[in-house]
C-alpha positions in Angstrom: 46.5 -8.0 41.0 45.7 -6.0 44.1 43.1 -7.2 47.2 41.5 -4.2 48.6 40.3 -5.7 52.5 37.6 -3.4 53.2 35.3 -4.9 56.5 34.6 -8.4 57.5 34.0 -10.4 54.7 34.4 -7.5 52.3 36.4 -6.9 49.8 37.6 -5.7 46.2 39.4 -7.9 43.5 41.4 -5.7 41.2 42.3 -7.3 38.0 43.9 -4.8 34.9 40.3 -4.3 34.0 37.9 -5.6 36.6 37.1 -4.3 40.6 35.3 -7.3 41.6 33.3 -6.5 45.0 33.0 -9.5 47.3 30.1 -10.4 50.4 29.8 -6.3 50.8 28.7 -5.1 53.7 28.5 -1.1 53.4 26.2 0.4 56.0 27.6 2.6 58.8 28.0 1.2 62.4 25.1 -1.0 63.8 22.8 -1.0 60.6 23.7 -4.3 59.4 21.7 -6.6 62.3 21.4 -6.8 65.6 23.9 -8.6 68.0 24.0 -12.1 66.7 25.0 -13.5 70.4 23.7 -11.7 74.2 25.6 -13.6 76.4 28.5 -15.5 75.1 30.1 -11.8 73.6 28.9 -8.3 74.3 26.2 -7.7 72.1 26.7 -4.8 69.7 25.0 -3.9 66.8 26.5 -4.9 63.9 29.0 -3.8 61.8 30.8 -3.3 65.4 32.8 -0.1 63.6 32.5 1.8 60.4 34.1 1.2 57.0 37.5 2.9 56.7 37.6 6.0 55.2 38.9 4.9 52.0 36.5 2.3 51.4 33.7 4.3 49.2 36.5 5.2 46.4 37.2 1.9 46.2 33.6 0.1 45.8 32.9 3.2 43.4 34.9 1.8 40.9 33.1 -2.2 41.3 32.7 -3.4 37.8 31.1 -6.8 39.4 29.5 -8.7 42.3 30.3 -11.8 43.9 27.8 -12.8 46.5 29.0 -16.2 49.1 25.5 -16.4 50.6 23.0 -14.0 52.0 23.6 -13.3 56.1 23.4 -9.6 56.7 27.3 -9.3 57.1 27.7 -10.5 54.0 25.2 -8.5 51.7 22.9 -5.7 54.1 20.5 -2.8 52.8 23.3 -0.6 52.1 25.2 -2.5 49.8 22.1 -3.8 48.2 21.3 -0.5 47.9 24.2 0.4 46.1 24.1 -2.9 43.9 20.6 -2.0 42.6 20.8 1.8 42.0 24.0 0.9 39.7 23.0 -2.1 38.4 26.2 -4.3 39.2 26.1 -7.5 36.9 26.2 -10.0 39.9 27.6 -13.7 40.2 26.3 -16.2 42.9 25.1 -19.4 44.0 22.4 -21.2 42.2 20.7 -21.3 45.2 20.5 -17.8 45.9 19.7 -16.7 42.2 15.9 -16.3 42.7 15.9 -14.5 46.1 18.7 -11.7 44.9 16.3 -11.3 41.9 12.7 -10.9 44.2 14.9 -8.0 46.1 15.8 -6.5 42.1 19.5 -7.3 42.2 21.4 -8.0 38.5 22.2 -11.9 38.5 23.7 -12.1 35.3 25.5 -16.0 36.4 24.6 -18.6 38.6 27.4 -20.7 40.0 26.7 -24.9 41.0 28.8 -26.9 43.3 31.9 -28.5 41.4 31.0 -27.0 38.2 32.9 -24.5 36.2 31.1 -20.9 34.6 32.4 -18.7 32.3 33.6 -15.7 34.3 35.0 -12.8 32.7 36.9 -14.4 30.2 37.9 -16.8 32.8 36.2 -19.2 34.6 34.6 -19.5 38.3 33.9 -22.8 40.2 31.0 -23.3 42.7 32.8 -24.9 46.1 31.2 -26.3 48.5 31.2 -24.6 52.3 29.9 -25.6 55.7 29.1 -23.2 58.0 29.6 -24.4 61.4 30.7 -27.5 63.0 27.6 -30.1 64.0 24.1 -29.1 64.3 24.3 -25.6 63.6 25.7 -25.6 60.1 22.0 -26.7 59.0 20.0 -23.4 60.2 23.3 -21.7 58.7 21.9 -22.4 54.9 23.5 -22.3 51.8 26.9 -21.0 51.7 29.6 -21.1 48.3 33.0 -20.6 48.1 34.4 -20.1 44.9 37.4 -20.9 42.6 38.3 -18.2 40.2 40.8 -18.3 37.3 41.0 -15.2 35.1 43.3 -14.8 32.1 46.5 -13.6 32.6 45.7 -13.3 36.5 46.4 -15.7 39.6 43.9 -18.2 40.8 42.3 -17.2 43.7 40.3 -19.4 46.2 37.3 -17.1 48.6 36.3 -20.5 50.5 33.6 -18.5 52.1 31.9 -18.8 55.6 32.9 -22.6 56.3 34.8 -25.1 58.3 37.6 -27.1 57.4 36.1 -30.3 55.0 36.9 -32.7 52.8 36.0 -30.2 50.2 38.4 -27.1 50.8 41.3 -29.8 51.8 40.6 -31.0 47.7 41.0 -27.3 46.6 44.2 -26.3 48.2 45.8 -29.9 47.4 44.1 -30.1 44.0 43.9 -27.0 43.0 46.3 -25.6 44.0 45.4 -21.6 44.6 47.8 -19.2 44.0 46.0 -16.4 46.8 43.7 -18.4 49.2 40.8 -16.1 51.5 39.9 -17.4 54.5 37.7 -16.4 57.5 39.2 -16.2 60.5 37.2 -14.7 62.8 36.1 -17.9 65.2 32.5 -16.9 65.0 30.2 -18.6 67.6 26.7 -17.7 68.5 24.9 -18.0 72.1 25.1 -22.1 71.6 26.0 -24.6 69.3 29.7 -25.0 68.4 31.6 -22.4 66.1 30.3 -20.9 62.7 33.9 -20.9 61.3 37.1 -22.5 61.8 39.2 -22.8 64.9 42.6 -22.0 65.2 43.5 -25.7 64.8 41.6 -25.6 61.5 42.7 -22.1 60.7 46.5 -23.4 60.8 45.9 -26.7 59.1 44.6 -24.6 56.1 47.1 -21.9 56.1 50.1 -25.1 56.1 48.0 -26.8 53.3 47.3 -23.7 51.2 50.2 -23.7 48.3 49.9 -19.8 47.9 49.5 -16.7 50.1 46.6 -17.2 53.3 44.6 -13.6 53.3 42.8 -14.0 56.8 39.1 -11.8 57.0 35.9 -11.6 58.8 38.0 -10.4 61.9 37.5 -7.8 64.6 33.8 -6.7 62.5 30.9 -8.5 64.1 30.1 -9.4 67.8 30.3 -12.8 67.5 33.7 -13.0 66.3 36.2 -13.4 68.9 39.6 -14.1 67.2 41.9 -10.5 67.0 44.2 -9.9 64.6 47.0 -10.6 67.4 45.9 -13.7 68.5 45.5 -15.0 64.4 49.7 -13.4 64.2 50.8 -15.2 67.4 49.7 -18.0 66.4 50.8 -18.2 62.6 54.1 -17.3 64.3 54.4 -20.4 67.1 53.5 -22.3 63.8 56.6 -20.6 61.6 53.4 -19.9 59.1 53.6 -15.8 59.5 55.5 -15.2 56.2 52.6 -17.4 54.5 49.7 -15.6 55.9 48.1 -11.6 55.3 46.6 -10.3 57.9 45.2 -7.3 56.4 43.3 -3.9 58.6 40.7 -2.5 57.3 41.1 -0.4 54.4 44.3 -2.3 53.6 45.7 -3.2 49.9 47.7 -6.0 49.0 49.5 -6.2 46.1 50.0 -9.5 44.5 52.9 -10.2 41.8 
């Protein structure tokens, strides 16, 4: 198996016969959204840098969609776009089915919370996801991770845009994923408290995750304040480092 990290959230699952595009955000520099804070972080239009040069070749080949939840650095025109005009069979939340078909996308399976779906001759499992600590979570909608087990493949965990819960504690300990995703990135907007999880919560789920940590959603989007460095030093002072990917953009990892 072989994780393409493409941008933010982005990436590409290769299997021996699946490239399974995850949360793509494809558009060029500042088409995604505007800034998503003013004050806290310069605002910049978002993406905050292009896709890597390699990126295209690689999305070229998707044979499948999975969609986390619908914020613009997640799913934008472009890959929307791109979804539509060659009709990519698409998995996501049951929440988000109906919306992804009004804007003509090909939901071919609907994931629930806790509840397994066949999945390429495997199976995928809605998990739950909160995205943000207190108050803001609730404006922040819907958001799933998801528990895949293909045949023949390793079990992979995306937990999504969330914090650490009860819920992605259960998975890792549970579960027990052989690759675990998880974003990184510290996000925060103007107020409220953070969008995703701190450092604290960052290292208690890399030192409960059984498998390899890839970190995302880093050095991509305004509001994301956590560098690659800072995510390294850390893991390090924590003696987590060998655990942990920390992949740049455009970056493959190959998984025995």
């Amino acid at each position: 198996m072989k994780i393409h990290h493409l941008r933010n959230a982005t990436m590409v699952i290769e299997t021996k016969d699946q490239f399974i595009l995850v949360d793509p955000m494809l558009g060029e520099k500042g088409t995604a959204g505007p800034p998503f804070t003013l004050f806290r972080f310069k605002p910049k239009r978002n993406p905050i840098l292009d896709l890597p040069n390699n990126a295209m070749e690689i999305v070229n080949k998707t044979t499948h969609c999975i969609i986390t939840h619908l914020h613009p650095d997640h799913l934008d025109k472009k890959a929307e776009e791109f979804l539509k005009s060659n009709n990519i069979p698409i998995t996501c939340s049951i929440k988000d089915e109906q919306t992804l078909k009004k804007r003509g996308l090909n939901v071919v399976e609907t994931v629930d919370y806790w509840k397994e779906s066949e999945f390429l001759g495997g199976t995928v499992e809605g998990i739950p996801a909160r995205h943000g600590y207190g108050l803001v979570a609730k404006p922040m909608g819907n958001v799933m991770g998801f528990y895949i087990q293909l045949p023949n493949e390793k079990t992979i965990y995306l937990s999504a845009d969330t914090i650490y819960t009860e819920n992605v504690d259960k998975v890792l300990k549970q579960y027990k994923p052989d690759i675990n995703v998880v974003a990184c990135g510290t996000a925060q907007l103007d107020i409220f408290k953070p969008l995703l999880m701190t450092m604290d919560d960052i290292i208690t789920f890399t030192n409960n995750a059984p498998g390899i940590v890839i970190a995302n959603h880093l050095e991509a989007v305004n509001h994301c304040p956590t560098t690659r460095v800072q995510l390294a030093t850390e893991l390090k002072k924590q003696g987590l480092i060998e655990k942990a990917r920390i992949p740049n953009d455009g970056e493959t990892i190959e998984i025995e």
